[in-house]
C-alpha positions as CSV (number, residue, x, y, z in Angstrom):
1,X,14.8,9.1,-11.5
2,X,15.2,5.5,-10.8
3,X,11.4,4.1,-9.2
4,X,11.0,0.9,-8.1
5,X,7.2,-0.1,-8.1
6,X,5.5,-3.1,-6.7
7,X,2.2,-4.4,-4.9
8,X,0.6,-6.9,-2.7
9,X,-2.3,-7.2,-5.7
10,X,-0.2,-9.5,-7.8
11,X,1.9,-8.1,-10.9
12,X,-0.7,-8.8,-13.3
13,X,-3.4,-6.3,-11.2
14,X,-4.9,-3.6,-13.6
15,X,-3.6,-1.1,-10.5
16,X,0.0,-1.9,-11.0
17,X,-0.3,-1.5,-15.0
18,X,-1.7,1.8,-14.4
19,X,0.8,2.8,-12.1
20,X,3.5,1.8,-14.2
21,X,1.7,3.9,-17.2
22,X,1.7,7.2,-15.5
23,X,5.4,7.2,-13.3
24,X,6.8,7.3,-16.6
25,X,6.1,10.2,-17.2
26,X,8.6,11.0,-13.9
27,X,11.5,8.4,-14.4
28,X,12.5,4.9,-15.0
29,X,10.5,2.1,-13.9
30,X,11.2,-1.5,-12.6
31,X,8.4,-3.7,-11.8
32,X,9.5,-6.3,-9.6
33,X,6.2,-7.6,-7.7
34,X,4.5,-10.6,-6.4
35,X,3.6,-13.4,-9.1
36,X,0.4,-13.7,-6.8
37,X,-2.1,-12.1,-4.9
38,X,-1.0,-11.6,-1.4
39,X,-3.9,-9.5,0.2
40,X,-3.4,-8.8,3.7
41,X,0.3,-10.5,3.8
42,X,1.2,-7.5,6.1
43,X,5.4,-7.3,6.6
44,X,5.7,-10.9,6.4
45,X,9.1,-12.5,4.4
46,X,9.7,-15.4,3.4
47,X,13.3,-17.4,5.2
48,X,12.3,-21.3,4.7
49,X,11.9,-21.6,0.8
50,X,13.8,-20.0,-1.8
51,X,12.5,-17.1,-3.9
52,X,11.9,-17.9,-7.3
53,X,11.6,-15.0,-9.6
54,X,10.2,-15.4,-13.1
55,X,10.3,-12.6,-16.0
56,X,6.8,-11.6,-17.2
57,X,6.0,-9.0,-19.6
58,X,2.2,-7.6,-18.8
59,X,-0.3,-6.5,-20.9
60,X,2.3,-5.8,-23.4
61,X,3.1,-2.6,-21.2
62,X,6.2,-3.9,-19.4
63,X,8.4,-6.5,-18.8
64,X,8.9,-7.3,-15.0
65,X,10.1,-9.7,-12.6
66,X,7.0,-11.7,-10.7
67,X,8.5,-13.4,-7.2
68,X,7.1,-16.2,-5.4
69,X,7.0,-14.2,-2.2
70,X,5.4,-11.7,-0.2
71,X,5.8,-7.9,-0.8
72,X,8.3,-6.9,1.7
73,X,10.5,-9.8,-0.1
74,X,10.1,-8.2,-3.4
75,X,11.3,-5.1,-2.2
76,X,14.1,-6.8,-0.1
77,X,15.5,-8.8,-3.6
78,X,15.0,-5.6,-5.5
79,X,17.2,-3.6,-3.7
80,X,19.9,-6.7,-2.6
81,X,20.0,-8.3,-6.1
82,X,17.4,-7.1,-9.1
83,X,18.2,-3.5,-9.6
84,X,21.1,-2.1,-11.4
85,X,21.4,0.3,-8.3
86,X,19.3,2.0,-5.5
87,X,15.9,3.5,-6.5
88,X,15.3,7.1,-6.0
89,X,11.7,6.7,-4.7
90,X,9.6,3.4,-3.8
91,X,5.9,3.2,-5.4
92,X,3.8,0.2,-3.9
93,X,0.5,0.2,-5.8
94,X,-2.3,0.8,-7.0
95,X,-3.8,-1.6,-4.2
96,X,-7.7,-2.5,-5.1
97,X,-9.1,-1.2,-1.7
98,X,-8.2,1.0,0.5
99,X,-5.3,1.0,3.1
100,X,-6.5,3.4,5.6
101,X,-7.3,3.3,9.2
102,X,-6.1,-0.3,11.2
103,X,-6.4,-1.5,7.8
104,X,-2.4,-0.2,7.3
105,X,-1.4,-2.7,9.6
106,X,-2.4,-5.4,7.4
107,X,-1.7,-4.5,4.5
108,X,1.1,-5.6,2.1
109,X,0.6,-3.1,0.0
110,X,1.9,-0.3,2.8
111,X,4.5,-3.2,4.2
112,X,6.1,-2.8,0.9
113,X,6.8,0.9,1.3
114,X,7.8,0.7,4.9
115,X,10.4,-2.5,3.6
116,X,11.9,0.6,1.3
117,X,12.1,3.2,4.4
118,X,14.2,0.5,6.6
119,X,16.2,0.5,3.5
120,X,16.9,4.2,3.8
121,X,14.6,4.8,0.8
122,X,11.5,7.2,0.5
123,X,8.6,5.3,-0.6
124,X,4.9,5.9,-1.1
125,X,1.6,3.4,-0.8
126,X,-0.9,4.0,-3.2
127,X,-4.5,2.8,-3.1
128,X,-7.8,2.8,-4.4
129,X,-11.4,3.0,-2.3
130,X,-13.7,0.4,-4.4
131,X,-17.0,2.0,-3.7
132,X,-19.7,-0.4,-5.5
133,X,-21.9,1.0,-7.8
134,X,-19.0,3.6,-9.1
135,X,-17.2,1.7,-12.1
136,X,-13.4,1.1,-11.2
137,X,-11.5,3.8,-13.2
138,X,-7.5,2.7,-12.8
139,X,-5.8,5.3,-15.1
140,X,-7.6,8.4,-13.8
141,X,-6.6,6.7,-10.1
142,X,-3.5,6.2,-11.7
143,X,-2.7,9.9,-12.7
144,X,-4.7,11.2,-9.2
145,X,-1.7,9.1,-7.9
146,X,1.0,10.4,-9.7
147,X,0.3,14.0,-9.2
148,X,-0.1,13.7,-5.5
149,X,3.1,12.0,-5.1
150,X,4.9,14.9,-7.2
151,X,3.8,16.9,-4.9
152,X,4.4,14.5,-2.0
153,X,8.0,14.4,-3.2
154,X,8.0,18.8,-3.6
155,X,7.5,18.9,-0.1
156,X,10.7,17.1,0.6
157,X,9.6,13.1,0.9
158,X,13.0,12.3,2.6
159,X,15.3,8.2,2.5
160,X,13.7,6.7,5.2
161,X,10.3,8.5,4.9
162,X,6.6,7.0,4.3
163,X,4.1,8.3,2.5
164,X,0.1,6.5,2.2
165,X,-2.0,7.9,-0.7
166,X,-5.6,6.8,-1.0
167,X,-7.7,7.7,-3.4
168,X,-11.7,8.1,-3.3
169,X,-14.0,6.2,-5.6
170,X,-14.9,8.9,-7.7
171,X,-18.3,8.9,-10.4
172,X,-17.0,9.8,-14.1
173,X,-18.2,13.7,-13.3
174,X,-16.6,13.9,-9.8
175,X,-13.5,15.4,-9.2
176,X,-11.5,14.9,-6.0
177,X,-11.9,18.1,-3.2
178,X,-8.4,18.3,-2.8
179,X,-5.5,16.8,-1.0
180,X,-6.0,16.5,3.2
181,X,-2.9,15.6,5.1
182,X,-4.6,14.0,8.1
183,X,-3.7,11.7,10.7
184,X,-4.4,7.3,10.6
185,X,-7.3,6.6,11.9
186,X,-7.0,3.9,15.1
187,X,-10.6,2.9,15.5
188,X,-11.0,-0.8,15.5
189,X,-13.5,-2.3,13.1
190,X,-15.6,-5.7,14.1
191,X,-14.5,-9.1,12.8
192,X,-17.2,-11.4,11.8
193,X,-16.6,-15.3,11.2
194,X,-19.2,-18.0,9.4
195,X,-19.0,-21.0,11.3
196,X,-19.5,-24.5,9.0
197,X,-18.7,-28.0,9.3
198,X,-16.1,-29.8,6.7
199,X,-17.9,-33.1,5.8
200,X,-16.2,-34.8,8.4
201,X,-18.5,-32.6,11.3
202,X,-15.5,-30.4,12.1
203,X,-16.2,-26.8,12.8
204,X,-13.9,-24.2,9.8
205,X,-14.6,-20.6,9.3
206,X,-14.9,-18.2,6.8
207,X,-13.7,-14.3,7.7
208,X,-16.5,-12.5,6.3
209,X,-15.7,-9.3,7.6
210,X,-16.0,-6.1,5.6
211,X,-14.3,-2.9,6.0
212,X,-16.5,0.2,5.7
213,X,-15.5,3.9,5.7
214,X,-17.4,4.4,8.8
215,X,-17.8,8.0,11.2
216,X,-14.5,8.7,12.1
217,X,-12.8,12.1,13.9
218,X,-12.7,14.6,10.8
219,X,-8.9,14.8,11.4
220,X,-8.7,11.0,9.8
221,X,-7.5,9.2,6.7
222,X,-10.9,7.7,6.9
223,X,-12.9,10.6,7.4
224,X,-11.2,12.3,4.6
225,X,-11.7,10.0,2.3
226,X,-15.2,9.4,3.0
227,X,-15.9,12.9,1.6
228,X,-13.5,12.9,-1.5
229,X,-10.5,14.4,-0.3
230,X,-7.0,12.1,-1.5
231,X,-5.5,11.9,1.9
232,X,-1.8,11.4,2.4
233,X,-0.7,10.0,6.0
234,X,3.3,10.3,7.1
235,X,3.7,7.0,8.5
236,X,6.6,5.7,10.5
237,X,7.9,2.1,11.8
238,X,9.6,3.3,14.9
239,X,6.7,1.5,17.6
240,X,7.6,2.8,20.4
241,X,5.2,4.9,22.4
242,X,7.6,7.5,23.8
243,X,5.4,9.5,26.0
244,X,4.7,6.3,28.0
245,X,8.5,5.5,28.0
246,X,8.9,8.6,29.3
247,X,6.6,8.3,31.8
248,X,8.3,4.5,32.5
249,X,11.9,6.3,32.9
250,X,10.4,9.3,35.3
251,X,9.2,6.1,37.9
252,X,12.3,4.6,37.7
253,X,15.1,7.7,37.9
């Protein structure tokens, strides 16, 4: 199996190492991922600059190729132009911080696997809950990971398909309750700015909004993850709301 793994965390991220360590163990790996951090870049591309891409071996675990660009790009130049062919499965992680709830529309980390299904590819998102004072453990995320997308893939991940894996913060004698296939949560969280003045009197601000894995319908990403389940969400790029097109076409026939 040909895997193609990247990140919105930067390719020198402990997540991505830890990633790459364990999807060995299930094929070939090319790491082809951003040279920087690009938290929150959501499905941007880049169109005005060119893409430079730079080899860069890591940790002395692998060899990749860091781009000056967004996630979506990375995947978009891996498939046009950096891989000897098509991969059979997309990884994007191990994001540090979770990509559930409204958080997925943000997040580069899930924009990278959704690049690969417009390809025609199946892909998978992979994060991590940070959940301060539990110590960050990458490879036991990292393994967590792997096994749920073997058995992700078992149940017949198709080209074209998306699959979001999160994983809970978990103390060193915890094990995960299990796997939950739940629906994204769509409750809005509250933005919260600091207002300053530059030393010229002008008003800037500082987002210092934080996510928390608040009460949520039990049926959730977020509420599964908030009680240690690994929660895998189907997701899908098609925006369309069809029942309210359908109610559209039935005024207008």
């Amino acid at each position: 199996m040909l895997i193609l793994l990247t990140n919105d965390d930067g390719i020198l991220a402990p997540g991505i190492v830890a990633m790459y360590r364990e999807l060995t163990k299930l094929g070939e790996v090319h790491v082809i991922a951003p040279e920087t951090v690009q938290s929150a870049a959501g499905h941007g591309i880049t169109i005005s600059t060119p893409l430079l891409t730079n080899p860069m071996t890591v940790e002395d675990t692998f060899t990749g190729i860091a781009v000056d660009g967004r996630p979506a790009d990375c995947v978009k130049l891996a498939i046009a132009k950096l891989l000897p062919r098509a991969p059979d499965l997309v990884v994007s992680g191990m994001n540090s911080g979770t990509n559930v709830g409204i958080n997925v529309i943000y997040s580069g980390t899930v924009a990278a696997a959704i690049e690969a299904a417009f390809l025609g590819l199946p892909s998978v998102a992979v994060s991590l809950l940070l959940k301060s004072p539990i110590p960050i453990d990458y490879p036991r995320a990292a393994k967590l990971a792997r096994e749920t997308i073997e058995k992700v893939v078992a149940l017949g991940l198709k080209p074209g398909q998306v699959a979001n894996i999160n994983i809970p913060a978990l103390e060193a004698s915890e094990a995960p309750k299990g796997i939950r296939y739940v629906r994204q949560c769509t409750r809005p969280w509250a933005d919260t700015y600091d207002q300053r003045k530059d030393p010229r009197g002008r008003d800037y601000f500082w987002n210092s909004s934080v996510f928390s894995l608040g009460e949520s319908e039990y049926d959730t990403d977020v509420a599964a993850l908030r009680n240690n389940y690994i929660t895998v969400t189907p997701l899908q790029f098609d925006l369309t709301d069809h029942r309210a097109l359908e109610r559209m076409r039935g005024k207008t026939d």
